[in-house]
C-alpha positions in Angstrom: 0.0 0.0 0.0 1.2 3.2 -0.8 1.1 5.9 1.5 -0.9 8.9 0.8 -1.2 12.4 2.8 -4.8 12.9 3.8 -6.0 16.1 5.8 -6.7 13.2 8.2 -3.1 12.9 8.2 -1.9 16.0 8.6 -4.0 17.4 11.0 -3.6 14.4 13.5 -0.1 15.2 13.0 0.2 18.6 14.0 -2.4 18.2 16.8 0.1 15.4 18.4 3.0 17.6 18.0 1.0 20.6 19.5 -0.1 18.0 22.0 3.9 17.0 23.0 5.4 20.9 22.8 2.3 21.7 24.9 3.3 19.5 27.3 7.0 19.5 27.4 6.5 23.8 27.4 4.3 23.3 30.4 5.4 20.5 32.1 6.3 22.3 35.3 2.3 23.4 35.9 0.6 20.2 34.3 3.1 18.4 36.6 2.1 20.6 39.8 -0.3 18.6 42.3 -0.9 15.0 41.8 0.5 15.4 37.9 -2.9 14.7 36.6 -2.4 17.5 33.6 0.3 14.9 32.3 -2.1 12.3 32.4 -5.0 14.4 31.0 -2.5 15.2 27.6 -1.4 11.7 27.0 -5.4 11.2 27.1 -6.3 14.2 24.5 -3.3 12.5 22.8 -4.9 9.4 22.3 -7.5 11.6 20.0 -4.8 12.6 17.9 -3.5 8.6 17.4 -6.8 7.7 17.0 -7.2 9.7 13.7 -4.2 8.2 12.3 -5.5 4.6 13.0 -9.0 5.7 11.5 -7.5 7.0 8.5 -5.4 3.8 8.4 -8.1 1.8 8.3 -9.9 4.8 5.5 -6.7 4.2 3.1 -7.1 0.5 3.5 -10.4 -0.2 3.0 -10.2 2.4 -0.5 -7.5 0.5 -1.5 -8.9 -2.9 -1.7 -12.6 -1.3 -2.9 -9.5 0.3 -6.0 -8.6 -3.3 -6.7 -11.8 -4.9 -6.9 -13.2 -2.3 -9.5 -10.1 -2.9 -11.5 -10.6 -6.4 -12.0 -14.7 -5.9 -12.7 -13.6 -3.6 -15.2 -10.9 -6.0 -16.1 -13.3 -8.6 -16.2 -16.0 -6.9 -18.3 -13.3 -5.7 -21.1 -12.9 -9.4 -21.6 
């Protein structure tokens, strides 16, 4: 499968790397108290993986629905 850059993509991307400057910026205060800030970022960061794996699964799924409309049309030609 090739890879392909989808908004998906790209957006998860930066909202991961907004996610880990965030946190290593403000690690002092989301550490302060019990830490719970840190644990609260890796949790918004699981939104930001979560899109990647969806849009996986998106590319995937396209690319096998590609291959079995070649080979109808393939078949049909025939």
């Amino acid at each position: 499968m090739k890879y392909k850059a989808t908004i998906l993509n790209v957006t998860a991307g930066l909202f991961l790397l907004g996610c880990i400057i965030n946190t290593l910026v403000n690690y002092k205060t989301l550490s302060a108290g019990e830490g719970w800030g840190v644990v609260y970022m890796f949790g918004i960061g699981s939104f930001g993986v979560a899109a990647l794996v969806v849009d996986l699964v998106i590319q995937v799924i396209r690319n096998i629905w590609k291959r079995k409309r070649k080979a109808t049309d393939n078949k049909s030609e025939n």
